[in-house]
C-alpha positions in Angstrom: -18.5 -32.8 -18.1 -18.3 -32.0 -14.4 -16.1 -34.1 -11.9 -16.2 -33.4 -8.3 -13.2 -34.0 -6.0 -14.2 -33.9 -2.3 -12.1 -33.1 1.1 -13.6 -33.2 4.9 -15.9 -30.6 5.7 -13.4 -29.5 7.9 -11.2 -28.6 5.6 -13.8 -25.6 4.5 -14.6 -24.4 7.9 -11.0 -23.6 8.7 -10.7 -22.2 5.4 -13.5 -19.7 5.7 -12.7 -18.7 9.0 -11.1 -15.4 7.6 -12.9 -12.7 8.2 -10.9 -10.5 5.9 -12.2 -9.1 2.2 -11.1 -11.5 -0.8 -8.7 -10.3 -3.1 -8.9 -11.0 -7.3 -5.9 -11.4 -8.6 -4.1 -14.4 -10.7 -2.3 -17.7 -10.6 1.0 -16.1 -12.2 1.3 -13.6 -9.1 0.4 -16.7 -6.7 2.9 -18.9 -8.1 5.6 -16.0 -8.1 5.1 -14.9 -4.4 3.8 -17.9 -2.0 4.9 -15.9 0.5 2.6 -13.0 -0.1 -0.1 -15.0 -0.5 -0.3 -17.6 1.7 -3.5 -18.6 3.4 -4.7 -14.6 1.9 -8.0 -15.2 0.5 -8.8 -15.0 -3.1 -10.6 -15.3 -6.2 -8.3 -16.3 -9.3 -9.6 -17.2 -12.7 -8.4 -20.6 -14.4 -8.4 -23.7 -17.1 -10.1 -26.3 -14.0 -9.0 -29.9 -15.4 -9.1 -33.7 -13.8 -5.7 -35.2 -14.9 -5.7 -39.1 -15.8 -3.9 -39.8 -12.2 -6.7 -38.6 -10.4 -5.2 -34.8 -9.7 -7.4 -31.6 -9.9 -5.3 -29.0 -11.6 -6.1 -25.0 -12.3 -3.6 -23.4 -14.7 -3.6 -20.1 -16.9 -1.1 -19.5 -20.0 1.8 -21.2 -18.7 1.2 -22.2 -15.1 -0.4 -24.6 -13.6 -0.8 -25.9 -9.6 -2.7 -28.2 -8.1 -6.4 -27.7 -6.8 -7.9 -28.7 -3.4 -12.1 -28.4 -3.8 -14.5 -29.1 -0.7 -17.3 -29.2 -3.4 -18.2 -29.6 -7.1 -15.3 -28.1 -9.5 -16.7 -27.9 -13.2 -13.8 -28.6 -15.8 -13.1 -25.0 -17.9 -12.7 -22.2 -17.8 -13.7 -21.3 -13.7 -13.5 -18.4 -11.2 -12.2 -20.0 -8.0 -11.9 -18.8 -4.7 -10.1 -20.1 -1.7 -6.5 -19.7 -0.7 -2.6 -20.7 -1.5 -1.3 -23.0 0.6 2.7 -22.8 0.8 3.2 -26.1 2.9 6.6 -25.5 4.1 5.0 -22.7 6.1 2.9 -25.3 7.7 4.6 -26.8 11.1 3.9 -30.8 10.7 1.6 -31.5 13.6 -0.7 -28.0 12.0 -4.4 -29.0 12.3 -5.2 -27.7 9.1 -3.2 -30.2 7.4 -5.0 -32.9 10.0 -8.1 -33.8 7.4 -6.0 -34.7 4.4 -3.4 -37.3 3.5 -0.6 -35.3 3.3 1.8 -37.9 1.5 -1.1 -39.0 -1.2 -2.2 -35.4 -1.6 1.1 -33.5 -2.1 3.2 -36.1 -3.5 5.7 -36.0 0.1 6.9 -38.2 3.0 6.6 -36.1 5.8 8.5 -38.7 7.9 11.5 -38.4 5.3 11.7 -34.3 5.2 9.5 -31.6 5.2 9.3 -29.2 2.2 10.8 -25.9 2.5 8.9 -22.6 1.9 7.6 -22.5 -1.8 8.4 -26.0 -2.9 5.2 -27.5 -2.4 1.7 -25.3 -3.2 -1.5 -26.0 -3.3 -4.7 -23.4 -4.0 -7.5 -24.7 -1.7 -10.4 -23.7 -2.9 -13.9 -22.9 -1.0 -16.1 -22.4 -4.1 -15.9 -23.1 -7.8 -18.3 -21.5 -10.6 -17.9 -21.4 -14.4 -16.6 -18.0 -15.3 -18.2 -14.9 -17.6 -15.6 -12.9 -20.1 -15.1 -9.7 -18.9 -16.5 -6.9 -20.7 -14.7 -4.1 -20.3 -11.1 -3.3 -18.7 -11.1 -2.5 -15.3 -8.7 -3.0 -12.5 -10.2 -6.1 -11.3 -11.1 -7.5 -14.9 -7.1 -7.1 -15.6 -5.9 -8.8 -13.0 -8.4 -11.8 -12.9 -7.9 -11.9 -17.2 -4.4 -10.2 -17.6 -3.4 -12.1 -20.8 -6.5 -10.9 -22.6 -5.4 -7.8 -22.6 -1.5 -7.7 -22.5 0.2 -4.7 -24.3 -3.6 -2.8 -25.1 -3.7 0.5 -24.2 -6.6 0.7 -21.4 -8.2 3.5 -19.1 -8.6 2.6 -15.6 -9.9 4.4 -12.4 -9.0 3.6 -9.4 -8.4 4.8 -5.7 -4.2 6.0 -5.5 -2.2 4.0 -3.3 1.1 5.5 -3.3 3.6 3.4 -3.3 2.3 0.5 -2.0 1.5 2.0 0.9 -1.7 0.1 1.6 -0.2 -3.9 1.1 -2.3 -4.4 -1.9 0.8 -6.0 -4.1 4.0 -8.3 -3.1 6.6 -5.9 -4.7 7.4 -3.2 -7.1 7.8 -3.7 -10.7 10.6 -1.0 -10.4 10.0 0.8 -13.7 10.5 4.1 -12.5 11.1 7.0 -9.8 7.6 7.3 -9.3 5.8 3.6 -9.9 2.5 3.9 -8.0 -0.5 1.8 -7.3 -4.0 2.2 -8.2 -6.6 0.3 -6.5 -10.2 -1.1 -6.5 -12.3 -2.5 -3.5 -10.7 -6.1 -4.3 -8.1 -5.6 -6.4 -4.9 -3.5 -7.3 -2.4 -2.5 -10.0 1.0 -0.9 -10.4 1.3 2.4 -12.9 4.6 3.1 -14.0 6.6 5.4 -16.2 4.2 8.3 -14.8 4.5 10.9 -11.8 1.2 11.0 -9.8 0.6 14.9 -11.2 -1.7 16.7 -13.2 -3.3 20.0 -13.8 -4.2 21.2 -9.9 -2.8 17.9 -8.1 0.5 16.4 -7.0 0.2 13.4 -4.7 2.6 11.9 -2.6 4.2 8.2 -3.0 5.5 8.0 0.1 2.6 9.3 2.4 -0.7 7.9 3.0 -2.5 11.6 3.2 -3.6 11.5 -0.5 -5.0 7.8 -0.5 -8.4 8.9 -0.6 -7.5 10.3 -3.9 -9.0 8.7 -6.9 -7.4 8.7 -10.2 -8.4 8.2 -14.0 -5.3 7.0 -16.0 -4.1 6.0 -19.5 -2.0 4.2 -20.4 -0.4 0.0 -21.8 -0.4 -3.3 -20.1 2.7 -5.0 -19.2 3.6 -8.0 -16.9 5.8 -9.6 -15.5 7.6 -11.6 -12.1 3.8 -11.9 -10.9 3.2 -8.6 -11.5 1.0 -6.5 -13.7 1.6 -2.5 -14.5 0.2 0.2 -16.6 3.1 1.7 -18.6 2.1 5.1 -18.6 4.6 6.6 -20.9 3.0 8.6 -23.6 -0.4 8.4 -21.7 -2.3 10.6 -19.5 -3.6 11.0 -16.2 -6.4 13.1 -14.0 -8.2 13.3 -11.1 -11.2 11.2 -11.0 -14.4 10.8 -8.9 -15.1 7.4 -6.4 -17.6 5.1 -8.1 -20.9 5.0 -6.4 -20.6 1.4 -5.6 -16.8 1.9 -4.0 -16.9 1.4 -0.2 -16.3 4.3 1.4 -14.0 3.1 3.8 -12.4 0.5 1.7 -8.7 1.1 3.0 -10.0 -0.6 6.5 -10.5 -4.0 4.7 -7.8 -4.7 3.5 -5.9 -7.9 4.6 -2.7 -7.6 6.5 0.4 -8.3 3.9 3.1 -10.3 5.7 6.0 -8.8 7.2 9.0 -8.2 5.6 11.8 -10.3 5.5 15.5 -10.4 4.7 15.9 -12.5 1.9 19.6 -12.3 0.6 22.6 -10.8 1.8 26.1 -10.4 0.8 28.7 -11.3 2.1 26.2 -13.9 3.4 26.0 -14.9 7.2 28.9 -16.2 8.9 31.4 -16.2 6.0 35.1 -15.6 5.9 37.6 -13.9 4.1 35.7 -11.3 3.0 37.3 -7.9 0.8 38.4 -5.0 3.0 36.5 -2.8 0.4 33.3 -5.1 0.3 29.7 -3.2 0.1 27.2 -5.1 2.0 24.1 -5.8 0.1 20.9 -6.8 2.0 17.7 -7.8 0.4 13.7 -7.6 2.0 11.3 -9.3 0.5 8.8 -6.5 0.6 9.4 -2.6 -0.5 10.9 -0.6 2.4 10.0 2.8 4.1 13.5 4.6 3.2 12.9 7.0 5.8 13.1 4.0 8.4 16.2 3.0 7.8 17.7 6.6 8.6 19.7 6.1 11.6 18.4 2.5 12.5 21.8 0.6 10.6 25.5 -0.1 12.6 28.0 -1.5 11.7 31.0 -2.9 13.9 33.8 -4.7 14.7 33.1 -8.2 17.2 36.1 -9.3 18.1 38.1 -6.4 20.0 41.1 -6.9 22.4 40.6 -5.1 25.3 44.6 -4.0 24.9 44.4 -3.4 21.7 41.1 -0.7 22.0 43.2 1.3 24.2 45.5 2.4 21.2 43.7 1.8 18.3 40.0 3.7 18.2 38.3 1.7 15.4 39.7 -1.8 17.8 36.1 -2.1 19.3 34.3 1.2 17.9 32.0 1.3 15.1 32.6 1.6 11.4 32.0 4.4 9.8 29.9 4.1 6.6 27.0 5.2 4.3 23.9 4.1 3.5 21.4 3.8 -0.3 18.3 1.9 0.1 17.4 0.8 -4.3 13.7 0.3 -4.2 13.8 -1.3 -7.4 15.5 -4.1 -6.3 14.3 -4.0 -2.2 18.5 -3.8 -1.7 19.6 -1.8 1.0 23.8 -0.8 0.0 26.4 -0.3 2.8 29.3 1.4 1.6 32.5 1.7 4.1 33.8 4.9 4.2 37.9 3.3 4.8 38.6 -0.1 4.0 38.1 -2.7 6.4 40.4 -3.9 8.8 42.0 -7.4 8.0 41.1 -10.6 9.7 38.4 -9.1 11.7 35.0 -10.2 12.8 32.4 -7.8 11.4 28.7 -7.1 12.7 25.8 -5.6 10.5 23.2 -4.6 12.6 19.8 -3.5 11.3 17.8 -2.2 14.4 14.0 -2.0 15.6 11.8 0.0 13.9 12.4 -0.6 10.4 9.0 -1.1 8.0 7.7 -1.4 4.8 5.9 1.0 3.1 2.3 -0.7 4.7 4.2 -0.1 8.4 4.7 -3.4 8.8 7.9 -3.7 11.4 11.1 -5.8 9.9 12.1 -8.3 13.0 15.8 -6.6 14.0 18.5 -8.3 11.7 22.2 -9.4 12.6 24.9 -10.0 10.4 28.4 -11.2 11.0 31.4 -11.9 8.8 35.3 -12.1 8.9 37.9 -10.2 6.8 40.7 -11.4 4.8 43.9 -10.1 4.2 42.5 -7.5 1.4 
């Protein structure tokens, strides 16, 4: 049976107004990184259903959101494509909130409180069609149908993207030294557990120069956190030729991934009595260029006497200390070299022209904290 739930027409004309290429991937990476994927567009694949309360729902396996259609949306089994709407990322007064009913729609009271980043989503769709069983793997296929093949060994091909170099993905499974993605026109895939070398090739992680590589690898699908990978332990890898039908410029259309953020830190901002021996952890929400940070982190005391500097060279000078940036986690680590002074006012400063692996700039970062007594 088909049931149709309609919004304004306005509603699709703001939602189309991207003129960036649409993505495949799936509802477990959408639900697992709003951020990433906010107002992106896409094509997902889903279970389309009316609820008895009048709500349009898309899920897959265990997930589930709630479905925004301008037009006709078949119950199945459908490929849809639109985009995620995080609504705490939405200012009240945004226009493109203006043609709904925001309190009947997403079950708030904006004149109560407004949701906060990744509490409320919705996946707004600009088309709906029944969808066709893949029928072979292929990096698209896998991440539009991941469960259907889940722990099979596969062979893909795809265009090498380094580490992430190119935005495709929100994060890094951080399986291994060398994790690496391999990419389609529309869609993109982490390999792990294998170094990017063969028989007459090496490529770099870390530098775009071999993107226009293409690859031909081997190896089992895994998932997890939103996130699929190609386990490539025990498989193999070579040096493959572009399909006819790849664009050859295909790196040029790809959508600009947020910004990266700091997510987590610890000791967290502002707090007191802090260990003289603490190591400051800080956490992005996107992979980091290590070479970026090099140079572009101080740390200092805040709160020097002008008396007291006169005598005592660390009084208003900076800490001395060391740096490790873990990409598995996205935690940069700063260890101090001596023990902190007690009851003093610490500053963590992480300065312009730090990036993520895409180049995208981190906004300069401050953080401040107090000492204890040990």
């Amino acid at each position: 049976m088909k049931r149709t739930l309609f919004v304004a027409l306005m509603l699709t004309t703001v939602t189309l107004a991207q003129p960036t290429i649409r993505r495949a991937t799936n509802l477990q990476a959408l639900i697992a990184h709003p951020a990433f994927y906010h107002l992106r567009p896409v094509m997902i694949v889903g279970k389309v259903e009316l609820k008895d309360n009048g709500e349009l729902r898309l899920s897959t396996d265990s997930v589930s959101i709630r479905l925004i259609a301008s037009g006709p949306a078949p119950e199945g089994i459908d490929e849809v494509r639109g985009e995620l709407w995080d609504i705490g990322r939405f200012g009240r007064d945004d226009p493109r909130l203006g043609p709904l009913d925001v309190k009947t729609t997403f079950k708030i009271d904006p004149d109560v409180a407004w949701p906060k980043p990744g509490q409320v989503t919705a996946f707004v769709a600009s088309g709906v069609t029944a969808a066709t069983q893949p029928p072979a793997p292929s990096i698209r296929n896998i991440v539009l149908f991941p469960s259907r093949y889940l722990d099979q060994r596969v062979t893909l091909i795809g265009q090498f993207g380094g580490r992430n170099l190119l935005g495709d993905l929100p994060e890094a499974p951080g399986q291994s030294r060398y994790d690496f993605v391999l990419r389609s026109a529309d869609a993109a895939i982490w390999v792990t557990n294998m170094r990017p070398k063969g028989k007459d090739f090496e490529l770099a992680v870390d530098a775009r120069i071999d993107t226009k590589r293409w690859l031909e690898v081997t190896g089992t699908l895994q998932q997890g956190r939103g996130l699929q990978w190609l386990d490539g332990q025990g498989g193999s890898i070579r040096l493959a030729q572009a399909p006819r039908e790849a664009p050859e410029e295909v790196t040029v259309h790809v959508p600009m991934s947020p910004p990266p953020e700091v997510v987590f830190s610890a000791p967290t901002r502002d707090e007191t009595d802090v260990s003289l021996s603490t190591r400051i952890r800080i956490q992005f929400s996107r992979d980091m260029d290590p070479a970026s940070l090099r140079g572009r982190v101080r740390m200092s005391y805040v709160d020097a006497d002008p008396a007291r500097a006169a005598n005592e060279p660390t009084a208003a000078g900076a800490i001395a200390f060391t740096t490790q940036y873990q990409p598995g986690n996205r935690v940069l680590e700063i260890k101090v070299t001596n023990p902190l002074e007690g009851f003093r006012g610490v500053k963590v400063e992480l300065l312009e022209g730090i990036a993520g692996m895409d180049k995208q700039a981190l906004k300069p970062f401050t953080l401040t904290f107090e000492t204890g007594a040990q």
